[in-house]
N, C-alpha and C positions, 0 to 999 in steps of 0.2 A: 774742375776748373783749373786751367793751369796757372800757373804762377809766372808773372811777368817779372824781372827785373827794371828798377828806374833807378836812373841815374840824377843826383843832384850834385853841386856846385857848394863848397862849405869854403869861409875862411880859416884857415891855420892859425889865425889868432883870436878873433872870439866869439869866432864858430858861427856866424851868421850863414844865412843860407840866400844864394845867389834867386831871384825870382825864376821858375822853370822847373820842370820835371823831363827827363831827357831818357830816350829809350836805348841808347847804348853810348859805352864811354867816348867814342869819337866826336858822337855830338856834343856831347857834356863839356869835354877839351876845347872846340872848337866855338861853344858859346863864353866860357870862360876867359881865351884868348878873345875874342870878338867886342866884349863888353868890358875888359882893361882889368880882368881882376887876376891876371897871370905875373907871378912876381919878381922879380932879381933873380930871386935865391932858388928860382925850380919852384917856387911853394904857389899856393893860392890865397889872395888875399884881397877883401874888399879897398874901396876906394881909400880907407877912412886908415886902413894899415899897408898900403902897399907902398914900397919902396921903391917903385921905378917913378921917373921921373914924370909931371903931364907934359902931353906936346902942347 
């Protein structure tokens, strides 16, 4: 059986995990940025810790 890698979405601050399982890092980036949880600082962060501003 081979072994798949997946990819998930974690916040940098208390480590929640984004809903999704993602089959390679591009997707993962690109639902991350899609769903607002991409942060100021380069990091990753839920709604509840992130630092950019809402529109």
């Amino acid at each position: 059986m081979p072994i798949t890698p997946t990819y998930h979405v974690q916040c940098d601050v208390c480590f929640a995990y984004m809903d999704g399982d993602y089959e390679d890092r591009d997707d993962a980036e690109t639902a991350r940025k899609s769903i607002g949880w991409d942060d100021l600082n380069g990091g990753t962060a839920c709604p509840e810790h992130n630092t950019r501003p809402s529109a």
